[in-house]
C-alpha positions as CSV (number, residue, x, y, z in Angstrom):
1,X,211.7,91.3,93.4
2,X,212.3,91.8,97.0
3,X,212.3,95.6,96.3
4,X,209.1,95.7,94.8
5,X,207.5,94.3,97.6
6,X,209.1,96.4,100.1
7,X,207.3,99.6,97.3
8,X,204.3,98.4,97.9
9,X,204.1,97.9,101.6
10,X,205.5,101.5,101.8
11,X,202.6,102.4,99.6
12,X,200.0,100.9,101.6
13,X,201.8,102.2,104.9
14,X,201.9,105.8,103.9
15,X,198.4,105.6,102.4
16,X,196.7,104.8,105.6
17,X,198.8,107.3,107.7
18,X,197.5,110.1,105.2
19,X,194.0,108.6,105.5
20,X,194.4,108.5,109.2
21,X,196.0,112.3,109.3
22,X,193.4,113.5,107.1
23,X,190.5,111.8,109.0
24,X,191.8,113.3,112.4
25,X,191.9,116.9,110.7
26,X,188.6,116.7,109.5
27,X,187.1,115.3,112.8
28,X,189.0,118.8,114.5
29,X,187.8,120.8,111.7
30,X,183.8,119.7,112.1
31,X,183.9,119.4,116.1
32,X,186.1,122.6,117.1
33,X,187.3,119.7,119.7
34,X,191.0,117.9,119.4
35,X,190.6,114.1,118.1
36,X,190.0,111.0,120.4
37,X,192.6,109.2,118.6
38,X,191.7,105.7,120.3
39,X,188.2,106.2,120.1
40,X,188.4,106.8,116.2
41,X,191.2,104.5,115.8
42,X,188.7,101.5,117.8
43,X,185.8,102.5,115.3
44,X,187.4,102.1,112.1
45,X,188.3,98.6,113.4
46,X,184.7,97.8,115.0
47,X,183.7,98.9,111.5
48,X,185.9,96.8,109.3
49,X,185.9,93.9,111.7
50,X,182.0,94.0,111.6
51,X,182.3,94.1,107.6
52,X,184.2,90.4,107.4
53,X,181.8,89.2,110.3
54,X,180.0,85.8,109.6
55,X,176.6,87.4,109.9
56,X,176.9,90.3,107.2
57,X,178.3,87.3,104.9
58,X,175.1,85.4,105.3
59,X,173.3,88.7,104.9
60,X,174.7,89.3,101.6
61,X,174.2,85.8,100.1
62,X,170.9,85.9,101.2
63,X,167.8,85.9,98.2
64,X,165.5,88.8,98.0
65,X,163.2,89.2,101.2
66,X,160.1,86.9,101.7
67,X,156.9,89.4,101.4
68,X,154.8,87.7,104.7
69,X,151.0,88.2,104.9
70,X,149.4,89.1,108.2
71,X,146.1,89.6,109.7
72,X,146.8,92.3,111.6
73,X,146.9,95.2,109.0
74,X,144.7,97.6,111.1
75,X,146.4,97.9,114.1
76,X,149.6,97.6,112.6
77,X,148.3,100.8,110.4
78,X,147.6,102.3,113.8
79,X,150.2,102.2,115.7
80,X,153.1,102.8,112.8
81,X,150.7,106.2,112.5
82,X,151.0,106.8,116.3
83,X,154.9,105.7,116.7
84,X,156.3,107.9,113.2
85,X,153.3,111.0,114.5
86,X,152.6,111.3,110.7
87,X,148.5,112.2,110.3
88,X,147.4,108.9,108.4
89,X,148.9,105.3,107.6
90,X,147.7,104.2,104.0
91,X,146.6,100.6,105.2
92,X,146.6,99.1,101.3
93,X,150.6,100.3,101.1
94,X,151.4,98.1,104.2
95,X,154.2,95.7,102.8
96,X,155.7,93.1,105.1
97,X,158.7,90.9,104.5
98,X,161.3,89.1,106.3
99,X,164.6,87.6,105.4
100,X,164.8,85.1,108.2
101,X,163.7,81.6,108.3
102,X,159.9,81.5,108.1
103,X,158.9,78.1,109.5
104,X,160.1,79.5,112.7
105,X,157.2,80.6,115.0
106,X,158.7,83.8,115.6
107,X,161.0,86.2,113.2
108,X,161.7,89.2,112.6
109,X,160.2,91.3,109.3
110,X,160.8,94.9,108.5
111,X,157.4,96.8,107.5
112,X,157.2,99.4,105.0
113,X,154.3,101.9,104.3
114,X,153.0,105.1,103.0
115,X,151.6,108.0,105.2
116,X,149.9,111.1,104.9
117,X,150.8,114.9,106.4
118,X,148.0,116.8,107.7
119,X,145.9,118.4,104.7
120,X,147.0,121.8,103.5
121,X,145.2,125.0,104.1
122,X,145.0,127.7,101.4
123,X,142.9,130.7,101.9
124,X,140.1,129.4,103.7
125,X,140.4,125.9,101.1
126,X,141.2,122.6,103.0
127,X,142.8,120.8,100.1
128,X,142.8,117.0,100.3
129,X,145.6,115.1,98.5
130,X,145.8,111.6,97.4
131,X,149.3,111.2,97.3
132,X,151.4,110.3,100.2
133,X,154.0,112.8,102.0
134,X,156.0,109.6,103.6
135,X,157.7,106.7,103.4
136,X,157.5,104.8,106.8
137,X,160.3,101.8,107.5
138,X,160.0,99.9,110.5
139,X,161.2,96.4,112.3
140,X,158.9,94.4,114.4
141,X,158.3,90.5,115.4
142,X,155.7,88.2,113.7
143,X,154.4,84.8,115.7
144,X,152.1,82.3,113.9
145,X,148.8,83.0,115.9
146,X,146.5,79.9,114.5
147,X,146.6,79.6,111.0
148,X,147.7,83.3,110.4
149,X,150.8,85.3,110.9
150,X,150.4,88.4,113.5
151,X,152.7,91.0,114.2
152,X,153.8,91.7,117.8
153,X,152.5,95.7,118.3
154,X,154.8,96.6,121.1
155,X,158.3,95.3,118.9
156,X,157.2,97.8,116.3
157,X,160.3,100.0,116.1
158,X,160.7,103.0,113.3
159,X,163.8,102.9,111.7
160,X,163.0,106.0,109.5
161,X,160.4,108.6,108.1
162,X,161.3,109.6,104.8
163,X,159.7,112.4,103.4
164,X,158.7,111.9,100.0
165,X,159.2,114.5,96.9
């Protein structure tokens, strides 16, 4: 019995020293530059220690995202056109939702919307589409202004432009 169990921890041992070999060669191989074995060595453990942390538990047993209504559509639509320098902000496709407490006064939500790329010019034609060119994903902070919800314009922060196909 003891045997076995002295297989399988030579398993697992020469498992990660092939994984670690290999990850060192292709980290020369990509940056022409000899490995910084501690600083890789430190990231795998940041990242696996940040895995098991209690905050990405409670992220994953959270429910599906609370869609948030504001009254600040307009200027939102504005300034996610100015910050991702796309040529238009469709201001119906601006979905808001948050996964964080909403009885707070202030929270964070992530915003999502669709925008448009400057209109295409074919032999003298300016040619107007209706469909969007991309998908804009952003963060910002919501406080309870009144009776409605308004997001902060200065936390808006875009976390990606994705061109759409």
């Amino acid at each position: 019995m003891a045997n076995k169990v002295v297989r399988i921890i030579l398993v697992v041992v020469l498992f990660i020293v092939f994984f670690e070999l290999g990850l060192f060669a292709s980290y020369t191989i990509v940056t022409s530059e000899p490995p910084n074995v501690q600083g890789l060595i430190e990231m795998q453990v940041n990242k696996i220690t940040s895995f098991f942390s209690p905050e990405n538990v409670n992220n994953a047993l959270i429910k599906d995202p609370t869609p948030i209504n504001i009254s600040n559509k307009k200027d939102v639509a504005l300034k996610l056109e100015e910050l991702s320098e796309v040529d238009g902000v469709n201001y119906a496709s601006i979905n808001v939702t948050t996964t964080e407490d909403t009885d707070n006064s202030e929270y964070n939500v992530t915003i999502e919307a669709l925008g448009y790329a400057s209109p295409n010019s074919t032999s003298g034609e300016i040619v107007i589409s209706q469909t969007p060119s991309y998908k804009i994903i952003a963060n910002a902070m919501v406080t309870r202004k009144g009776t409605g919800l308004m997001v902060d314009i200065d936390s808006i922060s875009i976390n990606s432009v994705l061109k759409l196909y």
